[in-house]
mmCIF file of the N, C-alpha and C atoms, coordinates in Angstrom:
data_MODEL
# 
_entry.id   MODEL 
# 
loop_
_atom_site.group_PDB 
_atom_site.id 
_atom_site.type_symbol 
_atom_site.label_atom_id 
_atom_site.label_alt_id 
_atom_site.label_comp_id 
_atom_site.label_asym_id 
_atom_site.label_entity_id 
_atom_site.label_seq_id 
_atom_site.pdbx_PDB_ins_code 
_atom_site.Cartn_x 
_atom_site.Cartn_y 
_atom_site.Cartn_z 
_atom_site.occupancy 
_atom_site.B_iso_or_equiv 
_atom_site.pdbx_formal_charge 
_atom_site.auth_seq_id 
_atom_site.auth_comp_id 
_atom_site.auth_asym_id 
_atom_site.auth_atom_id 
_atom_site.pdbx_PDB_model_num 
ATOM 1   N N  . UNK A 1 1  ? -4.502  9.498   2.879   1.00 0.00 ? 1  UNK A N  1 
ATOM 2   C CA . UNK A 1 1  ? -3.217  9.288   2.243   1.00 0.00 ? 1  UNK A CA 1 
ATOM 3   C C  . UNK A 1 1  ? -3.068  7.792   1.979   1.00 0.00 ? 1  UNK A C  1 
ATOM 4   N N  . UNK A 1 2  ? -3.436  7.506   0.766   1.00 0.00 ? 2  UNK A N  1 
ATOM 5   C CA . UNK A 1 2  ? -3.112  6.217   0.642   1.00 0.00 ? 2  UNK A CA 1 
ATOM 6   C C  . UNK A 1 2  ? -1.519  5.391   0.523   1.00 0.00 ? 2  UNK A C  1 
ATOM 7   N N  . UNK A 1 3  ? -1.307  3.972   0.732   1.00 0.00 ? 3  UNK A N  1 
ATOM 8   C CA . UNK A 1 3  ? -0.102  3.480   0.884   1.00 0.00 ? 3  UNK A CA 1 
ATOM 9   C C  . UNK A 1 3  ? -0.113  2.867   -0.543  1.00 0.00 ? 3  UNK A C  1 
ATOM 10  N N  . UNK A 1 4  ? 1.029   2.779   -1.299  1.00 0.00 ? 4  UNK A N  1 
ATOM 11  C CA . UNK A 1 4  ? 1.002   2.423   -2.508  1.00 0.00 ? 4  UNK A CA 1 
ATOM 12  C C  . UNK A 1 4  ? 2.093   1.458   -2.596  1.00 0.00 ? 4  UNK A C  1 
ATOM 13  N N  . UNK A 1 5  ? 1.799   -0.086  -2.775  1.00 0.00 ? 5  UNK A N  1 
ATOM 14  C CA . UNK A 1 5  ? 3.270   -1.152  -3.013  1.00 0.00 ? 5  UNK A CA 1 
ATOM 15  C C  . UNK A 1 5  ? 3.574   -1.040  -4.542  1.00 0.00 ? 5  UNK A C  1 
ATOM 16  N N  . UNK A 1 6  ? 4.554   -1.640  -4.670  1.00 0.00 ? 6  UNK A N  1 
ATOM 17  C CA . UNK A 1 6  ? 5.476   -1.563  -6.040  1.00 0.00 ? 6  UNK A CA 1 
ATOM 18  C C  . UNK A 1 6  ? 6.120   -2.131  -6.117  1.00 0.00 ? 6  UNK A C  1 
ATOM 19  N N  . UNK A 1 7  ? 6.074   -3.463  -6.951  1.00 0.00 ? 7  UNK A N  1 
ATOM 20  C CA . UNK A 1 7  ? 6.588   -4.930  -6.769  1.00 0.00 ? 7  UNK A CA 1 
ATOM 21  C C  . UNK A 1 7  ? 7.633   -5.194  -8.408  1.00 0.00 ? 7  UNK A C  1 
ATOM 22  N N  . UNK A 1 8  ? 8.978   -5.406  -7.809  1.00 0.00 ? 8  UNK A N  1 
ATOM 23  C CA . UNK A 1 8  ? 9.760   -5.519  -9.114  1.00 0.00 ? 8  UNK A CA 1 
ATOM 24  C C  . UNK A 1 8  ? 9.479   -7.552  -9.757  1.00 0.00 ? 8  UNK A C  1 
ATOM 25  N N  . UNK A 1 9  ? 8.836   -7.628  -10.817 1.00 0.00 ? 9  UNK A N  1 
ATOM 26  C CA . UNK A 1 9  ? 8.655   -9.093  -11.209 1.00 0.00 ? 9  UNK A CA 1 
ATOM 27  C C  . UNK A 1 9  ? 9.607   -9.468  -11.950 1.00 0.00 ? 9  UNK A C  1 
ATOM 28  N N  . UNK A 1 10 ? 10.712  -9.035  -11.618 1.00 0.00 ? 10 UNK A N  1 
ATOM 29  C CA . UNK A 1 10 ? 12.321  -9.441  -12.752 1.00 0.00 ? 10 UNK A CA 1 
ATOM 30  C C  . UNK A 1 10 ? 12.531  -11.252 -11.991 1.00 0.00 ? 10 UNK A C  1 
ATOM 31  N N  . UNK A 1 11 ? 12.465  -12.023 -12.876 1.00 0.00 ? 11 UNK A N  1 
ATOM 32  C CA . UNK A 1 11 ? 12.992  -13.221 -12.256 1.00 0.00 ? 11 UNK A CA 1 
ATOM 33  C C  . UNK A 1 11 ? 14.280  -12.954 -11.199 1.00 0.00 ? 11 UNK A C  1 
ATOM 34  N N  . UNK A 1 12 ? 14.467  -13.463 -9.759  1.00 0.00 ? 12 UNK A N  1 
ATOM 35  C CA . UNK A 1 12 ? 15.351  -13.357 -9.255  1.00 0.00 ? 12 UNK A CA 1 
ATOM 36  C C  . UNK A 1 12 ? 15.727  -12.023 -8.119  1.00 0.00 ? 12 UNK A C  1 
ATOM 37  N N  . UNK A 1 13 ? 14.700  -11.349 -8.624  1.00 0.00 ? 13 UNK A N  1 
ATOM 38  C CA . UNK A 1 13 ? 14.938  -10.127 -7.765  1.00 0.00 ? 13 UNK A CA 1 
ATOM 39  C C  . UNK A 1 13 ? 13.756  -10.088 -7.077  1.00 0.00 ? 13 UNK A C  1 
ATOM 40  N N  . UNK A 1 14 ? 12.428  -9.812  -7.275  1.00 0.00 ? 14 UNK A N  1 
ATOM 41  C CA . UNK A 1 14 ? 11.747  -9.639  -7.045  1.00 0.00 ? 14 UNK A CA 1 
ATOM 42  C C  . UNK A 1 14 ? 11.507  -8.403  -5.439  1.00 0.00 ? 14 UNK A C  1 
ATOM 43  N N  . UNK A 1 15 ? 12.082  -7.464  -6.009  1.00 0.00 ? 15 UNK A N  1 
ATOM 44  C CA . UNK A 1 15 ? 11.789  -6.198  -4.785  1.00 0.00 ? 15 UNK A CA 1 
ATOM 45  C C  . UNK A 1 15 ? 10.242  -5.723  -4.333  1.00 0.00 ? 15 UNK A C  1 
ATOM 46  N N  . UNK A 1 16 ? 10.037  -5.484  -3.240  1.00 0.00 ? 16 UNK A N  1 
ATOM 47  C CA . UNK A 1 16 ? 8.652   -5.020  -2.856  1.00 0.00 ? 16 UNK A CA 1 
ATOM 48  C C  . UNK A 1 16 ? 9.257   -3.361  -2.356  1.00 0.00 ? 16 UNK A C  1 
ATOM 49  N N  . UNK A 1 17 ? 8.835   -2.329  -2.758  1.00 0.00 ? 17 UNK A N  1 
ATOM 50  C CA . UNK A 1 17 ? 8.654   -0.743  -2.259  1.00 0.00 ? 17 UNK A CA 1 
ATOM 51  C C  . UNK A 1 17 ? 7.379   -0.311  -1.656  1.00 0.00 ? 17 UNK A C  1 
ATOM 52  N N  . UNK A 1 18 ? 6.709   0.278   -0.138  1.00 0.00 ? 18 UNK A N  1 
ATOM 53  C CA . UNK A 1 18 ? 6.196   0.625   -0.080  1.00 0.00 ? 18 UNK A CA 1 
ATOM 54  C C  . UNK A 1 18 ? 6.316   2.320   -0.252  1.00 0.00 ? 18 UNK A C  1 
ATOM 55  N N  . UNK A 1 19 ? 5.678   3.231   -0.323  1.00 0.00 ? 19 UNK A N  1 
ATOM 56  C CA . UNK A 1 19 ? 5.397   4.624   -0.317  1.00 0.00 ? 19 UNK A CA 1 
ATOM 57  C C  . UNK A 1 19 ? 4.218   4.867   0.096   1.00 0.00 ? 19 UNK A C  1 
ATOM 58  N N  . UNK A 1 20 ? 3.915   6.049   0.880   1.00 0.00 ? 20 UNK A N  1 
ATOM 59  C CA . UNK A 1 20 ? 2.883   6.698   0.925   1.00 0.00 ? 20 UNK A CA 1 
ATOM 60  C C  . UNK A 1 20 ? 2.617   8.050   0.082   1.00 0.00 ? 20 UNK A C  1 
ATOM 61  N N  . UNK A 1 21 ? 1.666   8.075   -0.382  1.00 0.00 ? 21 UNK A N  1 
ATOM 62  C CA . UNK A 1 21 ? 1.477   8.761   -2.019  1.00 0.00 ? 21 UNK A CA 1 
ATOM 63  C C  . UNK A 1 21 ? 0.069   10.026  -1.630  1.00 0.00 ? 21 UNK A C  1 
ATOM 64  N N  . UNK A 1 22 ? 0.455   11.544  -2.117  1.00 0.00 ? 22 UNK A N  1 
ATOM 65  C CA . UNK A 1 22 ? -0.417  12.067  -1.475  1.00 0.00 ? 22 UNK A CA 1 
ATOM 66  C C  . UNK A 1 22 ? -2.209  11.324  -2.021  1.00 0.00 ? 22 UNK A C  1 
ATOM 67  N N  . UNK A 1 23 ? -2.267  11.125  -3.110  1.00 0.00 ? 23 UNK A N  1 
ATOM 68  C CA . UNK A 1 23 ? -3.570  10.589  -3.654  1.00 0.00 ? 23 UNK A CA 1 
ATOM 69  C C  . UNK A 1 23 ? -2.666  9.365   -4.050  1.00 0.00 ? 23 UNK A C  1 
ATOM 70  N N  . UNK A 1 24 ? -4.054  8.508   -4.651  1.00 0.00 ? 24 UNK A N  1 
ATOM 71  C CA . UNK A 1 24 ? -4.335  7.146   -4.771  1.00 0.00 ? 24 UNK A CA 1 
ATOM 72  C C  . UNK A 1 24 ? -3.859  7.202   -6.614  1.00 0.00 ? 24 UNK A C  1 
ATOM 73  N N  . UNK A 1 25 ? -4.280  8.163   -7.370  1.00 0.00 ? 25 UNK A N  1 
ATOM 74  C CA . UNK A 1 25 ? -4.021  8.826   -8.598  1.00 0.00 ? 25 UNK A CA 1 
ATOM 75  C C  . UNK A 1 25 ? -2.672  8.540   -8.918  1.00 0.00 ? 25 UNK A C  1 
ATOM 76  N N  . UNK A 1 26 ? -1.924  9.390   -7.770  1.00 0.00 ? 26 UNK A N  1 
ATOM 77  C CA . UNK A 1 26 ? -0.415  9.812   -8.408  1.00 0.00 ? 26 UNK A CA 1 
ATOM 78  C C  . UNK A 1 26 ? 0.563   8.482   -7.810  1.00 0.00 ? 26 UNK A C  1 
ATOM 79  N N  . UNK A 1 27 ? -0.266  7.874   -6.740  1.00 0.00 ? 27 UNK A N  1 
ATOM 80  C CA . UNK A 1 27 ? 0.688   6.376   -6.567  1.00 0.00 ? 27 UNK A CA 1 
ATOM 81  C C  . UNK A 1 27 ? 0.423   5.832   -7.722  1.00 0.00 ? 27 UNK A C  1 
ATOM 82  N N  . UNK A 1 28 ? -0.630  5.267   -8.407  1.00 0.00 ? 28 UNK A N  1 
ATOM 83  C CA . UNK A 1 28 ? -0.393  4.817   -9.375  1.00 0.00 ? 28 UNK A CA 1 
ATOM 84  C C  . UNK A 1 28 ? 0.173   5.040   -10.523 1.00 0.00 ? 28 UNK A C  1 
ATOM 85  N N  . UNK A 1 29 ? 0.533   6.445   -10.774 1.00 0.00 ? 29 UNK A N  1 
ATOM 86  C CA . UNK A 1 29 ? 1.129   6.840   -11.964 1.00 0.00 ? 29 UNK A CA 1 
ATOM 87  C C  . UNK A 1 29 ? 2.414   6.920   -11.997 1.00 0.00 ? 29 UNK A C  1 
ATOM 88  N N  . UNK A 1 30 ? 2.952   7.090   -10.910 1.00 0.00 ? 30 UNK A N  1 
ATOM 89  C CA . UNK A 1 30 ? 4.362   7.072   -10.623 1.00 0.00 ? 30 UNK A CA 1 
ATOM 90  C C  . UNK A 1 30 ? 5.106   5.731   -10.801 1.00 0.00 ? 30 UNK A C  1 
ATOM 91  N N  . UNK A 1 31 ? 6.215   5.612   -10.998 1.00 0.00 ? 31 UNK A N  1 
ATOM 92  C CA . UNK A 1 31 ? 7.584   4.618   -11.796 1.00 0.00 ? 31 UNK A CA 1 
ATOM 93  C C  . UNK A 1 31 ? 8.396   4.932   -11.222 1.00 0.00 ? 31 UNK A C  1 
ATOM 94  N N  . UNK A 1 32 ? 9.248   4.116   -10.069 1.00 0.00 ? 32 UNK A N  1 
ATOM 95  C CA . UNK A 1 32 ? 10.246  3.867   -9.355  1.00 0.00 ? 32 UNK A CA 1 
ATOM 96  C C  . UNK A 1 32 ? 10.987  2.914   -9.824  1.00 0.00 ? 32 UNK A C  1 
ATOM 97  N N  . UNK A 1 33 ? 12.040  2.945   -10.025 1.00 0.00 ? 33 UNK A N  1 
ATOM 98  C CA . UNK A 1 33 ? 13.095  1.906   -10.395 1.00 0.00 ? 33 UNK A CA 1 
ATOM 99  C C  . UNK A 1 33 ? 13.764  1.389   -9.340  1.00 0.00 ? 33 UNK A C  1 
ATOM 100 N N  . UNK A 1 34 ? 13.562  0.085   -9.289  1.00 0.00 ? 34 UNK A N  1 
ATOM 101 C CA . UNK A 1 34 ? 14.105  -1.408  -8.534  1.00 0.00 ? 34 UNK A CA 1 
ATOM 102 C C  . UNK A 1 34 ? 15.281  -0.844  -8.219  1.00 0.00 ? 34 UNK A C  1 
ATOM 103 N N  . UNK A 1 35 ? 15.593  -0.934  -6.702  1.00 0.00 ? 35 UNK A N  1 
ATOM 104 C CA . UNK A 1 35 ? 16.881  -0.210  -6.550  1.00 0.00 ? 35 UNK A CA 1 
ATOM 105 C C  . UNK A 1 35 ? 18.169  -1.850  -6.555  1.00 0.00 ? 35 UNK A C  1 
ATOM 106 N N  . UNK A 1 36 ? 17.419  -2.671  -6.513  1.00 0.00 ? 36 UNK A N  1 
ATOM 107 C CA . UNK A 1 36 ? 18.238  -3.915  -6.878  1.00 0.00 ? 36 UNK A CA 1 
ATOM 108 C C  . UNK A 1 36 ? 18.425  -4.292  -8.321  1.00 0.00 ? 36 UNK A C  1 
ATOM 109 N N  . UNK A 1 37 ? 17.941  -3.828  -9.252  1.00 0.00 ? 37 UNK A N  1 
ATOM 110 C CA . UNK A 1 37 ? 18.307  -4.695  -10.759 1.00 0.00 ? 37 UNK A CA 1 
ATOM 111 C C  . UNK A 1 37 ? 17.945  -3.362  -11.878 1.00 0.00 ? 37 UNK A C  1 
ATOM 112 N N  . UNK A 1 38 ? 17.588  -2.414  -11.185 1.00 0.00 ? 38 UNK A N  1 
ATOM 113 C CA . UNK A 1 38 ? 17.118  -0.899  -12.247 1.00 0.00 ? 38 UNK A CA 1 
ATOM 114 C C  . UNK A 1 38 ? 15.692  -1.192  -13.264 1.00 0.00 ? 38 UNK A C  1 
ATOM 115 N N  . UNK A 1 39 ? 15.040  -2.027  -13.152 1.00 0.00 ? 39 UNK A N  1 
ATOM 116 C CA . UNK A 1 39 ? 14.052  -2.182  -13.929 1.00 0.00 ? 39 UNK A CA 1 
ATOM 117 C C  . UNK A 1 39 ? 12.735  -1.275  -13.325 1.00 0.00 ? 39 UNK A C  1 
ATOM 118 N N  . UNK A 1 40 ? 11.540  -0.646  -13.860 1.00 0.00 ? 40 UNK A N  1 
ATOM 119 C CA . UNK A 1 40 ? 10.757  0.197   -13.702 1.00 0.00 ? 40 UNK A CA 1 
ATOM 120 C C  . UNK A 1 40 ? 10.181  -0.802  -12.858 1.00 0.00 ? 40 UNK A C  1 
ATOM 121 N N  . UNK A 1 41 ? 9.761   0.153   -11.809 1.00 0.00 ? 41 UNK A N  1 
ATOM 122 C CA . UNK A 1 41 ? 8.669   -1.163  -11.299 1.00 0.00 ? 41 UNK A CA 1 
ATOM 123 C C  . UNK A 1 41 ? 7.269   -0.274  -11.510 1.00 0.00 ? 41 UNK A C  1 
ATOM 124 N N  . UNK A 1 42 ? 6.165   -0.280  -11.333 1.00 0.00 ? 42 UNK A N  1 
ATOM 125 C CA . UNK A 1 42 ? 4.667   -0.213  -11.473 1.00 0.00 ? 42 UNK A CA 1 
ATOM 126 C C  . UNK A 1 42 ? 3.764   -0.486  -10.003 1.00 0.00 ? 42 UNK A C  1 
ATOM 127 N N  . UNK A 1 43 ? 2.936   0.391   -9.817  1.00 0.00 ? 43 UNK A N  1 
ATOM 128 C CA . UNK A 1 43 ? 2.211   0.086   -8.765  1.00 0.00 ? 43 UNK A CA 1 
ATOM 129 C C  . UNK A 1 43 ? 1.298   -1.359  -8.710  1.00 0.00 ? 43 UNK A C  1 
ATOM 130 N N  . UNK A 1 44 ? 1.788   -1.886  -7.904  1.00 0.00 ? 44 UNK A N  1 
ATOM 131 C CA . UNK A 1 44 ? 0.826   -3.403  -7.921  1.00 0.00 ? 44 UNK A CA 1 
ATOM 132 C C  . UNK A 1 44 ? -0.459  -3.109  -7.111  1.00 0.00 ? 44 UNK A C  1 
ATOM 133 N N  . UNK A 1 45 ? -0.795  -2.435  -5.704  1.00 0.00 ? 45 UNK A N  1 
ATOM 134 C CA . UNK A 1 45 ? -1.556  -2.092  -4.942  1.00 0.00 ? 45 UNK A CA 1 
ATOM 135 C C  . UNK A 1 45 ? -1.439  -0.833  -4.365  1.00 0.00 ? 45 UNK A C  1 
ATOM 136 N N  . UNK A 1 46 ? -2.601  -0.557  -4.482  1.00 0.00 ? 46 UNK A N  1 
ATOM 137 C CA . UNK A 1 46 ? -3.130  0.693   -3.490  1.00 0.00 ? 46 UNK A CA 1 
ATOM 138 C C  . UNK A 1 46 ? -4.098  0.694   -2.627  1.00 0.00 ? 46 UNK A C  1 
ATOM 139 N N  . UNK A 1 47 ? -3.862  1.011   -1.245  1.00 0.00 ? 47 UNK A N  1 
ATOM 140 C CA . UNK A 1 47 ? -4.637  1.079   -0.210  1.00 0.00 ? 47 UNK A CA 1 
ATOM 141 C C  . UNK A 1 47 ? -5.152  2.451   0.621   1.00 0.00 ? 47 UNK A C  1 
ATOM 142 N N  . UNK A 1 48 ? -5.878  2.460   1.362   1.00 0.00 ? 48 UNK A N  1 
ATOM 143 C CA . UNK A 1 48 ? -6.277  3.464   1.755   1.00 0.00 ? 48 UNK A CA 1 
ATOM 144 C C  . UNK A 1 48 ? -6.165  3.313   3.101   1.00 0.00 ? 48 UNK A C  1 
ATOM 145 N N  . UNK A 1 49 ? -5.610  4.788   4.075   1.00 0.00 ? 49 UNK A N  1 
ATOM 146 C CA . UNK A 1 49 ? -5.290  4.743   5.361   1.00 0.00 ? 49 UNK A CA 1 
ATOM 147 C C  . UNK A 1 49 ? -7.172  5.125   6.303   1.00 0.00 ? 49 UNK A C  1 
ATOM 148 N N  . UNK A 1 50 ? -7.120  4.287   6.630   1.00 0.00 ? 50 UNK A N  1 
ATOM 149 C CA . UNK A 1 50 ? -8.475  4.122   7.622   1.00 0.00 ? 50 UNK A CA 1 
ATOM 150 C C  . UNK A 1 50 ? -8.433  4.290   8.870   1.00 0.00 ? 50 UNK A C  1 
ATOM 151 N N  . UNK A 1 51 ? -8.991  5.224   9.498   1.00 0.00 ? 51 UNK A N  1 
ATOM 152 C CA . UNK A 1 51 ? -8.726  6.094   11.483  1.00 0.00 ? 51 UNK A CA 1 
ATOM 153 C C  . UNK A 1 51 ? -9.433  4.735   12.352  1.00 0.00 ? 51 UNK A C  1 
ATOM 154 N N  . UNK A 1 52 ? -8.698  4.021   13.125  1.00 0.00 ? 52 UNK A N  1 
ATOM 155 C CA . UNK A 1 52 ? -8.756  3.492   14.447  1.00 0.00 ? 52 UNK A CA 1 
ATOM 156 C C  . UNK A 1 52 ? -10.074 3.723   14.936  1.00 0.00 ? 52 UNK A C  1 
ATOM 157 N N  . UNK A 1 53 ? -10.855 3.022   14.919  1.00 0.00 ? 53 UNK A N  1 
ATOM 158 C CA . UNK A 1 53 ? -12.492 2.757   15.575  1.00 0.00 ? 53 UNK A CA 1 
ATOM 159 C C  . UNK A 1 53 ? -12.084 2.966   17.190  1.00 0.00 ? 53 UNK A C  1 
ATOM 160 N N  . UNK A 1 54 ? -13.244 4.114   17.753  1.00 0.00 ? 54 UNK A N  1 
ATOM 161 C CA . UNK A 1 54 ? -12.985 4.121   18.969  1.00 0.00 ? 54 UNK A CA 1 
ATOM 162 C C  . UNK A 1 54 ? -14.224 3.315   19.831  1.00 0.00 ? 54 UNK A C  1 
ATOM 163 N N  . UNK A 1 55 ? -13.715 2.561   20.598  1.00 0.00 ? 55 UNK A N  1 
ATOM 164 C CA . UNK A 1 55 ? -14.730 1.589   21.215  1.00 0.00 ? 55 UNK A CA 1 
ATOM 165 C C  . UNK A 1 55 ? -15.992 1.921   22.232  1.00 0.00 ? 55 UNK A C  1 
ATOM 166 N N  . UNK A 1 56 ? -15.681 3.214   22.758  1.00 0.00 ? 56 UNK A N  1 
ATOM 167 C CA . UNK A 1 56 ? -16.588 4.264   23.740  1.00 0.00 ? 56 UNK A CA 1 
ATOM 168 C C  . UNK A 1 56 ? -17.779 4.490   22.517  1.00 0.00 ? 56 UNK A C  1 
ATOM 169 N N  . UNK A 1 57 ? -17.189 4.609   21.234  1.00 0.00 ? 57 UNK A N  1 
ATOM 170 C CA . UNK A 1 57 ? -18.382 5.179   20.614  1.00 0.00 ? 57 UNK A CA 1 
ATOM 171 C C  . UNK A 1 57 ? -19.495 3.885   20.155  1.00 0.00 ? 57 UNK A C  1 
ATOM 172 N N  . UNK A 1 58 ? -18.958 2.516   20.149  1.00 0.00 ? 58 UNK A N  1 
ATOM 173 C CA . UNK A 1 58 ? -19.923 1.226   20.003  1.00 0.00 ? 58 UNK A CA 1 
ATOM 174 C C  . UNK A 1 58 ? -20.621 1.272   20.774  1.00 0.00 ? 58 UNK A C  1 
ATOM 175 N N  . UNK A 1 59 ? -21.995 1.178   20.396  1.00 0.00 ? 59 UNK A N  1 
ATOM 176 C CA . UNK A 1 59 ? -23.594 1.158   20.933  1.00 0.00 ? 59 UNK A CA 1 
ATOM 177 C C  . UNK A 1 59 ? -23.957 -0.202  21.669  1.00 0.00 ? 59 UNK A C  1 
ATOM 178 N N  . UNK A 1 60 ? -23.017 -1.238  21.045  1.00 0.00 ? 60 UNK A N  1 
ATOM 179 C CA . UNK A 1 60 ? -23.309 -2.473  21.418  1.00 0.00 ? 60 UNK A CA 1 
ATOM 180 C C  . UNK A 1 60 ? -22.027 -3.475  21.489  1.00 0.00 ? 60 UNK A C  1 
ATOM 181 N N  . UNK A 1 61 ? -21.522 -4.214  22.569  1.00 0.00 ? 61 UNK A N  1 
ATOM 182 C CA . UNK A 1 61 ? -20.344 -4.978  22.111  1.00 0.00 ? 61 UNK A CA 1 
ATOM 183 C C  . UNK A 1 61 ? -20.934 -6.670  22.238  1.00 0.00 ? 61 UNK A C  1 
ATOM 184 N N  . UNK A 1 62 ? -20.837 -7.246  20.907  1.00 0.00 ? 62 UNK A N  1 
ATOM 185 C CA . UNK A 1 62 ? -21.551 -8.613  21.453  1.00 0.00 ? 62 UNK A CA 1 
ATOM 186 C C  . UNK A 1 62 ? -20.241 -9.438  21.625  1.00 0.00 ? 62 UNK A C  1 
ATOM 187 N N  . UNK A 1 63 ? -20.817 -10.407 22.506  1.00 0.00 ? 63 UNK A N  1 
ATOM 188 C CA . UNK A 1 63 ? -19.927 -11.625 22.819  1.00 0.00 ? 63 UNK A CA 1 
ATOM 189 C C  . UNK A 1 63 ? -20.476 -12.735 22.226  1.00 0.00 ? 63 UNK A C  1 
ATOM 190 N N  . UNK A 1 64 ? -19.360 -13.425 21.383  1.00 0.00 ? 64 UNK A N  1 
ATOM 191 C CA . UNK A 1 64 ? -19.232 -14.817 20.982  1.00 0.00 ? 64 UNK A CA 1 
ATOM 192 C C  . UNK A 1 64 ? -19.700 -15.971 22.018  1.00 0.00 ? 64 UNK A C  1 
ATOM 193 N N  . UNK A 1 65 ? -20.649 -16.660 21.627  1.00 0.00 ? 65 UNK A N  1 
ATOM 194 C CA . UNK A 1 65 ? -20.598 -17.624 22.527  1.00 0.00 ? 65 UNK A CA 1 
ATOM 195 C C  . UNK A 1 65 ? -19.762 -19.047 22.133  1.00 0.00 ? 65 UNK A C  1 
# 
């Protein structure tokens, strides 16, 4: 399930929306309006949700010297 931001670039307002969007597809296609100034905003980024590395399963842990 990717997270999708949506950044309003109206001088002066400038709103940030996050959502989580079932695909990466339909975050981007989707148009939310700036709930501060009503202008469309547009997906600026899309990210993808990535599962927590479990450390029992590392073969090797090196240390920095």
């Amino acid at each position: 399930m990717p997270l999708c931001v949506y950044l309003c670039y109206t001088p002066g307002c400038q709103t940030k929306m996050d959502r989580w969007m079932p695909t990466a597809d339909e975050g981007t296609g989707a148009k939310f309006e700036c709930p501060r100034c009503g202008v469309v905003m547009a997906c600026a980024w899309t990210g993808t949700q990535a599962g927590t590395p479990n450390l029992k399963d590392a073969s090797e842990i090196r240390r920095r010297a």
